[in-house]
mmJSON file of the N, C-alpha and C atoms, coordinates in Angstrom:
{"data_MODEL":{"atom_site":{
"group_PDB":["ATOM","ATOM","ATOM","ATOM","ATOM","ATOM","ATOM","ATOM","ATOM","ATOM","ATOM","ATOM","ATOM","ATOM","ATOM","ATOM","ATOM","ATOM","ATOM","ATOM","ATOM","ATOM","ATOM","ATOM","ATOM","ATOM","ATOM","ATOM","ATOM","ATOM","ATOM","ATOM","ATOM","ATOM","ATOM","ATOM","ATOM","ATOM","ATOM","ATOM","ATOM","ATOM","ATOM","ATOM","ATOM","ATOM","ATOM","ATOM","ATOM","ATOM","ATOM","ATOM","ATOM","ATOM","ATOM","ATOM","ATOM","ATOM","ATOM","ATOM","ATOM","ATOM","ATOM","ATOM","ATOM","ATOM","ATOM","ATOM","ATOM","ATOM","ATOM","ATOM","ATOM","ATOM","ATOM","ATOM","ATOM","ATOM","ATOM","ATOM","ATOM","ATOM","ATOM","ATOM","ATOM","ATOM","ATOM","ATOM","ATOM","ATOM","ATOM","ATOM","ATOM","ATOM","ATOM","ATOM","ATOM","ATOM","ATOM","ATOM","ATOM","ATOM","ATOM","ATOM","ATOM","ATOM","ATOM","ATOM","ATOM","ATOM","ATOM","ATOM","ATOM","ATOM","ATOM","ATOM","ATOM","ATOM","ATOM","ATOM","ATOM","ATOM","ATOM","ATOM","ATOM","ATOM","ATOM","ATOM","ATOM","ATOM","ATOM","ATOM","ATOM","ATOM","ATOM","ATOM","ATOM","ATOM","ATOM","ATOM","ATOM","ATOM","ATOM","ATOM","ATOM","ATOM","ATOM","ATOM","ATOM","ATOM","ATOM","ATOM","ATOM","ATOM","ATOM","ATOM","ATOM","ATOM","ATOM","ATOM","ATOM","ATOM","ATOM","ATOM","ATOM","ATOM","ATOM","ATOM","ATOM","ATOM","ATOM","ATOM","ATOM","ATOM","ATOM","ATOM","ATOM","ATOM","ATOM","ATOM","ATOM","ATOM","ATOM","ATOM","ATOM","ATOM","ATOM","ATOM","ATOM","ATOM","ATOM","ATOM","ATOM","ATOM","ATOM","ATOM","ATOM","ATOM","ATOM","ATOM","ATOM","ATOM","ATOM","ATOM","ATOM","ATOM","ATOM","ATOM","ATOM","ATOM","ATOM","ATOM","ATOM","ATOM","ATOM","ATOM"],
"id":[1,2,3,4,5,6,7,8,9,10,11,12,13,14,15,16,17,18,19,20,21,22,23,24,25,26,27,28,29,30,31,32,33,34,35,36,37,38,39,40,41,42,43,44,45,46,47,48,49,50,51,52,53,54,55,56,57,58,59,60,61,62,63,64,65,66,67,68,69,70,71,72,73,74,75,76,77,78,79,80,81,82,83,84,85,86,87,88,89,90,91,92,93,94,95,96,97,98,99,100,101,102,103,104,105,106,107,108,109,110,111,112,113,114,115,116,117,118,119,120,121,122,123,124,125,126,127,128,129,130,131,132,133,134,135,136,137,138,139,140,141,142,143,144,145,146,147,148,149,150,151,152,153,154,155,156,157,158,159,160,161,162,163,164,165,166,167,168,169,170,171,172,173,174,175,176,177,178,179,180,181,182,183,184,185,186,187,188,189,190,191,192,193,194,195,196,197,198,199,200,201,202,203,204,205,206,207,208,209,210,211,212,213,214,215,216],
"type_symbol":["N","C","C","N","C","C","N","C","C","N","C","C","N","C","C","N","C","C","N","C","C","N","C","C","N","C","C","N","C","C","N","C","C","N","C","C","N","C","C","N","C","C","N","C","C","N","C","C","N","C","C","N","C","C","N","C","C","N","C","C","N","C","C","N","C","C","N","C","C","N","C","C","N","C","C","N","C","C","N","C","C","N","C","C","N","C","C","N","C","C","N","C","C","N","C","C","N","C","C","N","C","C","N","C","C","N","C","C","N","C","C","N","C","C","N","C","C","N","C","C","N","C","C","N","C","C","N","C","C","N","C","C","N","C","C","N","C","C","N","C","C","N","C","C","N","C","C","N","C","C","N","C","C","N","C","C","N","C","C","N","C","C","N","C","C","N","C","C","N","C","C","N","C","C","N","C","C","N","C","C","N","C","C","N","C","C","N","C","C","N","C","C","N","C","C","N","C","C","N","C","C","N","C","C","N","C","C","N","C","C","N","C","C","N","C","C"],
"label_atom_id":["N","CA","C","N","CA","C","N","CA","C","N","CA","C","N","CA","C","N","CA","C","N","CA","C","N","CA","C","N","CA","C","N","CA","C","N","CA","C","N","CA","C","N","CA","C","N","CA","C","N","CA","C","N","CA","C","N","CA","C","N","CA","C","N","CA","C","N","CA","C","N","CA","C","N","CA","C","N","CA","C","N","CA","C","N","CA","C","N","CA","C","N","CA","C","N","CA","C","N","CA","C","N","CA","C","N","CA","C","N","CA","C","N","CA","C","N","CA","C","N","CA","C","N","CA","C","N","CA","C","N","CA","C","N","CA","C","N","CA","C","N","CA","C","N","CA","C","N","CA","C","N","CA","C","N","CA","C","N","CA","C","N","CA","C","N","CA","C","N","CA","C","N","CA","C","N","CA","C","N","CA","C","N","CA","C","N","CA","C","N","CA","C","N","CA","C","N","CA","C","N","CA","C","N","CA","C","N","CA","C","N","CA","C","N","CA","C","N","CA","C","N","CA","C","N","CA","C","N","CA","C","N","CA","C","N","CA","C","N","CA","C","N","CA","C","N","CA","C","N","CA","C"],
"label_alt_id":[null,null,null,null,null,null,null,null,null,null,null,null,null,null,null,null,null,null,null,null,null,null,null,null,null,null,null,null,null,null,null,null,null,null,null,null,null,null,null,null,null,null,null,null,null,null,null,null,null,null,null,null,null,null,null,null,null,null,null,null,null,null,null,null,null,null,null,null,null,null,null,null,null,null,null,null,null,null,null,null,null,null,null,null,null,null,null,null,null,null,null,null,null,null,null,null,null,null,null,null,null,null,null,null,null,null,null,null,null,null,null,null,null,null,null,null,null,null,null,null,null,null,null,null,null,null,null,null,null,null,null,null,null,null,null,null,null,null,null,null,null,null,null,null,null,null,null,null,null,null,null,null,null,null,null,null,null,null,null,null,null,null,null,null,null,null,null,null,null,null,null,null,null,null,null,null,null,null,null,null,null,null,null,null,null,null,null,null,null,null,null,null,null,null,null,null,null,null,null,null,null,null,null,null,null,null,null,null,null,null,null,null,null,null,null,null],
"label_comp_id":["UNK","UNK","UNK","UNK","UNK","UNK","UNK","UNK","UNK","UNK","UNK","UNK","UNK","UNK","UNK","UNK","UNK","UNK","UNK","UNK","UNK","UNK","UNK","UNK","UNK","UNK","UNK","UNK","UNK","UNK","UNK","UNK","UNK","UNK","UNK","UNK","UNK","UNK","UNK","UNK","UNK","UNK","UNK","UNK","UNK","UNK","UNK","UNK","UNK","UNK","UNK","UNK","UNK","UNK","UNK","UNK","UNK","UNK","UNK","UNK","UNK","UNK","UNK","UNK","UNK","UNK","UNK","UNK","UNK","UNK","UNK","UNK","UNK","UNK","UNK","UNK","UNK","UNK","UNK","UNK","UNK","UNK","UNK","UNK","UNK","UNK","UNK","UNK","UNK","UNK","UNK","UNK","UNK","UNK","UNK","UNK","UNK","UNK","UNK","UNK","UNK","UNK","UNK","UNK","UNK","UNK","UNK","UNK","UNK","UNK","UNK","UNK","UNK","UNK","UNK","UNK","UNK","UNK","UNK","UNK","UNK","UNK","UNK","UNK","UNK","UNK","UNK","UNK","UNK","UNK","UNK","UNK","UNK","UNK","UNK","UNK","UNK","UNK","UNK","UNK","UNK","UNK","UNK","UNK","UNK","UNK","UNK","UNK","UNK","UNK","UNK","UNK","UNK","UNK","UNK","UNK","UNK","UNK","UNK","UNK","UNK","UNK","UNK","UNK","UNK","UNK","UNK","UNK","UNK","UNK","UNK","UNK","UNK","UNK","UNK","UNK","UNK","UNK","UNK","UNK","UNK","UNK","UNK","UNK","UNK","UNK","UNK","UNK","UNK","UNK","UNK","UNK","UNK","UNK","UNK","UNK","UNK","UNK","UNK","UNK","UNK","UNK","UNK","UNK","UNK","UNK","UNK","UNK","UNK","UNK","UNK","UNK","UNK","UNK","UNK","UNK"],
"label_asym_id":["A","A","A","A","A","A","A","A","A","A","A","A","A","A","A","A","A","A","A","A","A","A","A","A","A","A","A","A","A","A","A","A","A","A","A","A","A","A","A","A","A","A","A","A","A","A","A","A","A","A","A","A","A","A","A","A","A","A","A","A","A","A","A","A","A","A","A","A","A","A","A","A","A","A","A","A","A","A","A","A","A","A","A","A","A","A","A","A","A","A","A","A","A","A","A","A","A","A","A","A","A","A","A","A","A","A","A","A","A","A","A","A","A","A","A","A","A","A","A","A","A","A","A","A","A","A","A","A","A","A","A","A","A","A","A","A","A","A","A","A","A","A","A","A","A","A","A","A","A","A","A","A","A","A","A","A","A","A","A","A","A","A","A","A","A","A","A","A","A","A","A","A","A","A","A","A","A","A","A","A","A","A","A","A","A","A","A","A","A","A","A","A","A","A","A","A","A","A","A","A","A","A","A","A","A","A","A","A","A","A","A","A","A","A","A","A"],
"label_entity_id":["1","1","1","1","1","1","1","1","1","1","1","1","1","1","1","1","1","1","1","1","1","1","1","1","1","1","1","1","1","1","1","1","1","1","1","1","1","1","1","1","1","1","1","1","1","1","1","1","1","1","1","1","1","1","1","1","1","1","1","1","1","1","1","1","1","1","1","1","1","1","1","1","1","1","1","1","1","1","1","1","1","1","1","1","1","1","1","1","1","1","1","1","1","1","1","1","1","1","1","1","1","1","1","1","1","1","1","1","1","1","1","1","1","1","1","1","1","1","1","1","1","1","1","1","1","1","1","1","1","1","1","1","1","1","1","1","1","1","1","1","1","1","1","1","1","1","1","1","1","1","1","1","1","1","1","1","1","1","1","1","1","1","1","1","1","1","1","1","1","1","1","1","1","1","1","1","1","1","1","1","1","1","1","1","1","1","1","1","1","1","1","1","1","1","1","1","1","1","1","1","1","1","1","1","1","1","1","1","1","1","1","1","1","1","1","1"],
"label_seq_id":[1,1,1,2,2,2,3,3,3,4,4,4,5,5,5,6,6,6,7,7,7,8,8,8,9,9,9,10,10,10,11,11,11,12,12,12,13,13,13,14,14,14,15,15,15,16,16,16,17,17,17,18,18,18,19,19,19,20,20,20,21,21,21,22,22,22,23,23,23,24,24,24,25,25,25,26,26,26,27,27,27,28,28,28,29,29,29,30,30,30,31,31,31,32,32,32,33,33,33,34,34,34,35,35,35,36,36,36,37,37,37,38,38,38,39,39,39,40,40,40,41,41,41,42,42,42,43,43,43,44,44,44,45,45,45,46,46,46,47,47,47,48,48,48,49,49,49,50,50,50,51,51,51,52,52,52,53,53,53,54,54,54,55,55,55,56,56,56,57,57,57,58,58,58,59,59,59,60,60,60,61,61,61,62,62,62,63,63,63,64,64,64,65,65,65,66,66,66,67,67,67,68,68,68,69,69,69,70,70,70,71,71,71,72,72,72],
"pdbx_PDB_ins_code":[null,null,null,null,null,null,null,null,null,null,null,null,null,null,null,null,null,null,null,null,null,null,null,null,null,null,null,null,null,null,null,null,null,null,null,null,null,null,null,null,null,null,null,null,null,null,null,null,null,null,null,null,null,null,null,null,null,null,null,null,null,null,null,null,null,null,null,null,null,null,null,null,null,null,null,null,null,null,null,null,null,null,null,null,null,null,null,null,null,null,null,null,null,null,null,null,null,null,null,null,null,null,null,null,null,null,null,null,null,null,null,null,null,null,null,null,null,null,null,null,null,null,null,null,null,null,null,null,null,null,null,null,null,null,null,null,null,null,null,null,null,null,null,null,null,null,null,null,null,null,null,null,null,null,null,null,null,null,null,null,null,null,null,null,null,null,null,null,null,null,null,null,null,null,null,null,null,null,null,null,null,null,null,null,null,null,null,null,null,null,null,null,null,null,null,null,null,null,null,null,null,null,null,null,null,null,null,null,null,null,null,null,null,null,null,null],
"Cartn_x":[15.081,13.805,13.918,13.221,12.961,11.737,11.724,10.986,9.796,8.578,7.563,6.796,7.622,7.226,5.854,5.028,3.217,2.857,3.539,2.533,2.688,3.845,4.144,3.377,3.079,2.311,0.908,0.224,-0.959,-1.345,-0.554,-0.439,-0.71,0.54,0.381,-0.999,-1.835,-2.719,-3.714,-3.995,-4.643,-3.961,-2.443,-1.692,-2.281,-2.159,-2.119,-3.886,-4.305,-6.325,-6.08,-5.555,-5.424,-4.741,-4.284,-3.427,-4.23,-5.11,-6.54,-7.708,-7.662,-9.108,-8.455,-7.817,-7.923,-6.867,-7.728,-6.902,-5.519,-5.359,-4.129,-3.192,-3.341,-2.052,-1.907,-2.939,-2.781,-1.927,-2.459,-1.393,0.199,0.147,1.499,2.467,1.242,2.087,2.076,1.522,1.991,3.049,3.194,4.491,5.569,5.483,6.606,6.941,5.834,6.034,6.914,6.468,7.42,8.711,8.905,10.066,11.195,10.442,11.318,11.491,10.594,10.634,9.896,10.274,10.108,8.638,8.048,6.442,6.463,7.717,7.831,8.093,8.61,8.993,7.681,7.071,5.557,4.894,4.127,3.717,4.348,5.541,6.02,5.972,6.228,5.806,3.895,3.42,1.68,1.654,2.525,2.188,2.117,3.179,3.939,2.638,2.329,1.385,-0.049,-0.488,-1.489,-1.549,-0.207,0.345,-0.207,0.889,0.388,-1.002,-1.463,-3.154,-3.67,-3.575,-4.315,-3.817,-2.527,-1.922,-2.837,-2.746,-3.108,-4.712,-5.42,-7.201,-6.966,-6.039,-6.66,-5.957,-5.458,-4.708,-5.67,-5.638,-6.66,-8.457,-8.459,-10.37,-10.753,-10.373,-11.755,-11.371,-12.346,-12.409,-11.968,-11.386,-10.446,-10.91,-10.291,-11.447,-10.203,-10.119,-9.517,-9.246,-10.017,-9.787,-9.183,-8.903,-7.915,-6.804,-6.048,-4.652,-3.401,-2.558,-1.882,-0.311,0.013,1.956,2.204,3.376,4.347,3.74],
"Cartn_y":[-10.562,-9.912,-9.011,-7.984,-7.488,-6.601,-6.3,-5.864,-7.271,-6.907,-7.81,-9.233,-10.197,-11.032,-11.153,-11.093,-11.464,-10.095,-9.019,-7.678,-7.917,-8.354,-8.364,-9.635,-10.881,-11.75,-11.154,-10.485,-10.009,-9.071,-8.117,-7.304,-7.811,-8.952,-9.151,-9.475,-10.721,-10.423,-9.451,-8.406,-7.253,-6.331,-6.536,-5.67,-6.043,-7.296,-8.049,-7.292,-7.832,-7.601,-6.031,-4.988,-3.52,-3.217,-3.786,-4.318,-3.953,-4.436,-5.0,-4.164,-3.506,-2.734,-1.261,-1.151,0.162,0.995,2.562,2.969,3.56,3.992,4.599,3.174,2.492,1.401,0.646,0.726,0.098,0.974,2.125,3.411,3.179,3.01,2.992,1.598,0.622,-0.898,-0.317,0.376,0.515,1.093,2.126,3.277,2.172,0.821,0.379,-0.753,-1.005,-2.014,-1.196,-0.169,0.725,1.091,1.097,1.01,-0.226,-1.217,-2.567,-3.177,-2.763,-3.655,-4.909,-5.609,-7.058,-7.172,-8.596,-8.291,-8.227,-8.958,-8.951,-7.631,-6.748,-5.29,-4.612,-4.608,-3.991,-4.296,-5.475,-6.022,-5.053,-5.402,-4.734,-3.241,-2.307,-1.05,-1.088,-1.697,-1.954,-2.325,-2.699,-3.219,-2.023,-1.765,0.268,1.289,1.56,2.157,1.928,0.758,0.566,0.966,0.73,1.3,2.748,3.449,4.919,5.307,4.752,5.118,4.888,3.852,3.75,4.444,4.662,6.055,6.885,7.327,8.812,8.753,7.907,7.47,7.458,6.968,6.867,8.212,9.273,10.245,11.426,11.42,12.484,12.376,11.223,10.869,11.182,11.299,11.32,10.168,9.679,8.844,8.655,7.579,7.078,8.149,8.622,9.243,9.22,8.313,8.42,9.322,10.382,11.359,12.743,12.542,13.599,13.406,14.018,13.723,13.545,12.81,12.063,12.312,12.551,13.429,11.907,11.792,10.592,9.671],
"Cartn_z":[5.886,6.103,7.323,7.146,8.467,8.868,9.934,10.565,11.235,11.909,12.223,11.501,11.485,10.63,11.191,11.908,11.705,11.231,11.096,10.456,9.0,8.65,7.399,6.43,7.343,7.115,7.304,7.901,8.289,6.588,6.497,5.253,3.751,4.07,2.381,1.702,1.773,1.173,1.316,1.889,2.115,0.831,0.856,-0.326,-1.646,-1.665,-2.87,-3.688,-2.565,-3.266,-3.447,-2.324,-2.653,-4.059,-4.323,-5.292,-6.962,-6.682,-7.789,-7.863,-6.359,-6.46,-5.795,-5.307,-4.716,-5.675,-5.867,-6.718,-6.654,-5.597,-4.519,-4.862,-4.623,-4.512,-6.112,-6.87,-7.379,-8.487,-8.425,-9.301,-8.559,-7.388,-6.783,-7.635,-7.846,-8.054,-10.003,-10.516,-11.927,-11.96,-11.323,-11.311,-11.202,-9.951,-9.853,-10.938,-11.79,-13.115,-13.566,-13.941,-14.897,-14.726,-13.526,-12.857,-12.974,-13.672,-13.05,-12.011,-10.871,-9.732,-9.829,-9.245,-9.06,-8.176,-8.519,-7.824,-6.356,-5.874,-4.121,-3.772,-4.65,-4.188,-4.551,-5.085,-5.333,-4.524,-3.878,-3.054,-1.741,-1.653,-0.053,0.008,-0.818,-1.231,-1.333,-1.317,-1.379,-0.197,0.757,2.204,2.679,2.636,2.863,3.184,1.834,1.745,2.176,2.521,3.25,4.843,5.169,6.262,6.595,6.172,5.618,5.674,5.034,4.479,6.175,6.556,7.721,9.195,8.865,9.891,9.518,8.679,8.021,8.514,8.274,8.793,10.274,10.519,12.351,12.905,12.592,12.758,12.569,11.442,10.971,11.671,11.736,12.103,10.606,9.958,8.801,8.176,7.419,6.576,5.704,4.741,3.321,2.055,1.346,0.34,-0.886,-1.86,-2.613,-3.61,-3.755,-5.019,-4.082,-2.597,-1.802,-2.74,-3.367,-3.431,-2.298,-2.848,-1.534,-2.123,-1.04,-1.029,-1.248,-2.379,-2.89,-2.894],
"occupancy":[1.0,1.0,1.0,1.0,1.0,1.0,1.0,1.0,1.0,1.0,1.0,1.0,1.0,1.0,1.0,1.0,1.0,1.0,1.0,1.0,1.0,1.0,1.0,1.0,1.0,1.0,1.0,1.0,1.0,1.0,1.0,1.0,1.0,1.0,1.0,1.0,1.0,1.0,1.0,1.0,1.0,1.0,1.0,1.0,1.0,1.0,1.0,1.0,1.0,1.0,1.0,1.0,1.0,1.0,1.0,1.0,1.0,1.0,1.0,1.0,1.0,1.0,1.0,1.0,1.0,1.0,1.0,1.0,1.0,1.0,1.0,1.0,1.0,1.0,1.0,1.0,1.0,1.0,1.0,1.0,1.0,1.0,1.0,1.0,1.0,1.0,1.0,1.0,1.0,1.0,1.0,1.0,1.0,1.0,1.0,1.0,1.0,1.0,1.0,1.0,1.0,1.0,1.0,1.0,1.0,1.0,1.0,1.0,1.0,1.0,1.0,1.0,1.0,1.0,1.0,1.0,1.0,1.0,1.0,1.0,1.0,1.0,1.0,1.0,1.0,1.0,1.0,1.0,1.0,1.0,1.0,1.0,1.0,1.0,1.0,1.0,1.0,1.0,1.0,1.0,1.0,1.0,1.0,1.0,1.0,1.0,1.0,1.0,1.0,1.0,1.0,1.0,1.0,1.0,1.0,1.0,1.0,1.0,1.0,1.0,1.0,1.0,1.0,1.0,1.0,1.0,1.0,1.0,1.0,1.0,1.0,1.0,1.0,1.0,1.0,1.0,1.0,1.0,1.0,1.0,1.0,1.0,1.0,1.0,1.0,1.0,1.0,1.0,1.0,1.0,1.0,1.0,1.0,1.0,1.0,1.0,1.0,1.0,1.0,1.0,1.0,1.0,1.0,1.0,1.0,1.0,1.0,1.0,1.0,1.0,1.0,1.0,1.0,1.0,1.0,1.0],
"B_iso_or_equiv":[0.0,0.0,0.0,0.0,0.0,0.0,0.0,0.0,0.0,0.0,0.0,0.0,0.0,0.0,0.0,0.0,0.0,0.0,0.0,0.0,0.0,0.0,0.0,0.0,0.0,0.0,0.0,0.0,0.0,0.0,0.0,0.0,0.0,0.0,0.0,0.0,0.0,0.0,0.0,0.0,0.0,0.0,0.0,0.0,0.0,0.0,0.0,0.0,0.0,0.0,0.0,0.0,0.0,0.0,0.0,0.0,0.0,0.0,0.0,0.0,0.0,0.0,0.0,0.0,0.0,0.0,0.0,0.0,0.0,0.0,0.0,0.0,0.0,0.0,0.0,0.0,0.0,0.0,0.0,0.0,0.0,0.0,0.0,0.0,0.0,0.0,0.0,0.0,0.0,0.0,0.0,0.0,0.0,0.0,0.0,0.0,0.0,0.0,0.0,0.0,0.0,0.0,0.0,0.0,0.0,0.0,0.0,0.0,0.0,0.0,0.0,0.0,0.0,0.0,0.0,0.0,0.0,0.0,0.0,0.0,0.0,0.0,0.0,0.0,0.0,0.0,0.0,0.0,0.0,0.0,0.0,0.0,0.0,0.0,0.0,0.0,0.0,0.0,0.0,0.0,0.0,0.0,0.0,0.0,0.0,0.0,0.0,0.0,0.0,0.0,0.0,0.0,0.0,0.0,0.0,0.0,0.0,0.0,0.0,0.0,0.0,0.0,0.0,0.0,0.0,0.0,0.0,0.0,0.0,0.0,0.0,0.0,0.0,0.0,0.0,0.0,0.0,0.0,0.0,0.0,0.0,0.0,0.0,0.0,0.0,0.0,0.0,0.0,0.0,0.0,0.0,0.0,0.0,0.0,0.0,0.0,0.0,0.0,0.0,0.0,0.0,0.0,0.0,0.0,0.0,0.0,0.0,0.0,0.0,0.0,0.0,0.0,0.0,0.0,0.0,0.0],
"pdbx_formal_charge":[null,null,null,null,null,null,null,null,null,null,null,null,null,null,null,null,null,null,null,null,null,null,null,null,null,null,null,null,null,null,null,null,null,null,null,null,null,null,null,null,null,null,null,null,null,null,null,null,null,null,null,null,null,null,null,null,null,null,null,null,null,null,null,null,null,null,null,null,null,null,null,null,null,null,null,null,null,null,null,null,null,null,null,null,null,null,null,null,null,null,null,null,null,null,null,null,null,null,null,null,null,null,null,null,null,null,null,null,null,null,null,null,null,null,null,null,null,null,null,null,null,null,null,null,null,null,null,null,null,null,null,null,null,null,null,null,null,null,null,null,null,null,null,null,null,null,null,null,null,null,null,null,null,null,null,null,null,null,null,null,null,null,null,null,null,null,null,null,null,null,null,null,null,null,null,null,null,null,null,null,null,null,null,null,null,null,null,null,null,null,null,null,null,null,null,null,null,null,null,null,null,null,null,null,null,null,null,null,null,null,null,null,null,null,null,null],
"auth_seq_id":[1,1,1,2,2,2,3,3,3,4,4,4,5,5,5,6,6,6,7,7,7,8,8,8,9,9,9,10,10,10,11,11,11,12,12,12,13,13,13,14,14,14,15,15,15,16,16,16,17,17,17,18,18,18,19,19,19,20,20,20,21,21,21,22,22,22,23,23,23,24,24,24,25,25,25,26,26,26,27,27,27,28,28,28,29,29,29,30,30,30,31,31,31,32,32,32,33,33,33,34,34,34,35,35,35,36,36,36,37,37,37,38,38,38,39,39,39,40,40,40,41,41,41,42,42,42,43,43,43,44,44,44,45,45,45,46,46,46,47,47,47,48,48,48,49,49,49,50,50,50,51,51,51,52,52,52,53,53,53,54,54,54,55,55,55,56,56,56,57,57,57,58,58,58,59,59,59,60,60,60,61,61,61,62,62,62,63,63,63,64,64,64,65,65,65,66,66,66,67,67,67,68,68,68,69,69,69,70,70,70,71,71,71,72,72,72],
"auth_comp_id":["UNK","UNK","UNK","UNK","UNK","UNK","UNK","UNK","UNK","UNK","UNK","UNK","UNK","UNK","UNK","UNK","UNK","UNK","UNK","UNK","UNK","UNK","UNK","UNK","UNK","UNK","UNK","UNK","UNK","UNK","UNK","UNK","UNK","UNK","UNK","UNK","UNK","UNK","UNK","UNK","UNK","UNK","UNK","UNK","UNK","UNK","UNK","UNK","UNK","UNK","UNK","UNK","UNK","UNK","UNK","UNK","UNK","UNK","UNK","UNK","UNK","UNK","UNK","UNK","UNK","UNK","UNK","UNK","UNK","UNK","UNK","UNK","UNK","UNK","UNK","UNK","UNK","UNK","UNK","UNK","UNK","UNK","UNK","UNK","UNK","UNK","UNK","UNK","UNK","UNK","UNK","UNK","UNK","UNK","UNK","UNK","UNK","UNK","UNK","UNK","UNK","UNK","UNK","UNK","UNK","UNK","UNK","UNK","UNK","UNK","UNK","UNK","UNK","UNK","UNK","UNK","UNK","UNK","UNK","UNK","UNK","UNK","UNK","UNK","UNK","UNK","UNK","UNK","UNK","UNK","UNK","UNK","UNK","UNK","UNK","UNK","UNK","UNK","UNK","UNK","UNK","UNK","UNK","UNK","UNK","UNK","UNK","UNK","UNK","UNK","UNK","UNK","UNK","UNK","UNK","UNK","UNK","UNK","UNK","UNK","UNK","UNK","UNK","UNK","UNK","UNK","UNK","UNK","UNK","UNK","UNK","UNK","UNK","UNK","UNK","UNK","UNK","UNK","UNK","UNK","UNK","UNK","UNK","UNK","UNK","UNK","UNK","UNK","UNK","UNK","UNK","UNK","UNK","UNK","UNK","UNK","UNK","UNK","UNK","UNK","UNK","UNK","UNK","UNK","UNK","UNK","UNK","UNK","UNK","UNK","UNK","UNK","UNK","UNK","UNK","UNK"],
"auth_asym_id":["A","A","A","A","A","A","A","A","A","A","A","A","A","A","A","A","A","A","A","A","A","A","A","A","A","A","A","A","A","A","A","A","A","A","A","A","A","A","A","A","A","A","A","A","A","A","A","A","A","A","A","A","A","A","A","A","A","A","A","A","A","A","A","A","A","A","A","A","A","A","A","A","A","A","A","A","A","A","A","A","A","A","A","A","A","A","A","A","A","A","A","A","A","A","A","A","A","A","A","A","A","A","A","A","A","A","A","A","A","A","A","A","A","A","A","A","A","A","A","A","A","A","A","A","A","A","A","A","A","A","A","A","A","A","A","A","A","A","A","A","A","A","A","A","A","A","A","A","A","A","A","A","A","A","A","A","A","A","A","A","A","A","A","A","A","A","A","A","A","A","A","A","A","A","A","A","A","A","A","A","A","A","A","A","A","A","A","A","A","A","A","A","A","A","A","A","A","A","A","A","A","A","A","A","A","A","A","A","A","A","A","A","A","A","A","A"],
"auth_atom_id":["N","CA","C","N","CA","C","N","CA","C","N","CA","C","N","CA","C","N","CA","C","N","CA","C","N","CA","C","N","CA","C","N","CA","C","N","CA","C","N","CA","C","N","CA","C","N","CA","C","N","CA","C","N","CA","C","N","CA","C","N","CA","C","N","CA","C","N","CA","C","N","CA","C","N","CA","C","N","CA","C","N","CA","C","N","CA","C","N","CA","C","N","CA","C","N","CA","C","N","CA","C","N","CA","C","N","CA","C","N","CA","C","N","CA","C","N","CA","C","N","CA","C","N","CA","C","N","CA","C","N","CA","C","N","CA","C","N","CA","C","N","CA","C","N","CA","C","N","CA","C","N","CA","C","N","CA","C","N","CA","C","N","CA","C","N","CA","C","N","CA","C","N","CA","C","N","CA","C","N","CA","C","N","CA","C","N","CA","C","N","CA","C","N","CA","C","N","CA","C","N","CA","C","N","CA","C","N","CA","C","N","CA","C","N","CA","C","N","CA","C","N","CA","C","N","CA","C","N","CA","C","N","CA","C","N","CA","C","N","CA","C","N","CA","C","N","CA","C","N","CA","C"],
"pdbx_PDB_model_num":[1,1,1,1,1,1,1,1,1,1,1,1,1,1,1,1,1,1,1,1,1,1,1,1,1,1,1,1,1,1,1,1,1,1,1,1,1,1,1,1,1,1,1,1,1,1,1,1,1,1,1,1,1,1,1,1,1,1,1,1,1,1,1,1,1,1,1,1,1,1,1,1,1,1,1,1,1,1,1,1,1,1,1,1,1,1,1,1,1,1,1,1,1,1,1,1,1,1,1,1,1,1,1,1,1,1,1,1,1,1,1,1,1,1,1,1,1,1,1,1,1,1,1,1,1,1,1,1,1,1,1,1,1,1,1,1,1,1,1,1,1,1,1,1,1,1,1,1,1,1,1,1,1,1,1,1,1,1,1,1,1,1,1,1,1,1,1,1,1,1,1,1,1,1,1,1,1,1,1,1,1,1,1,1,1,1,1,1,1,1,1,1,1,1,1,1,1,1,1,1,1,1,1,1,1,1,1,1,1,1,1,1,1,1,1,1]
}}}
């Protein structure tokens, strides 16, 4: 494993529920069904990207808005 084991513990279930409801990740976790990745690799790619998302929010100052389109 690597990187911050309490961020990565902090994340996962936040991934998991983003997972289910949010549409940004949850398009991300189909792409990776289709792919053949495994659910721990979806999940951690859904950690990823929550990441991201909330750089991108506290960076920018504006607010989440899912129908922005979003690079990769």
């Amino acid at each position: 494993k690597v990187g911050h084991g309490e961020l990565r513990s902090a994340l996962y279930m936040p991934a998991v529920v983003a997972g289910q409801y949010n549409v940004v990740v949850k398009d991300l976790i189909e792409r990776l069904k289709l792919r053949g990745k495994t659910g721990k690799e979806r999940v951690c790619a859904a950690m990823r990207k929550l990441l991201q998302l909330a750089y991108g929010v506290v960076k920018s100052g504006k607010t989440f808005n899912a129908e922005i389109p979003l690079a990769g």
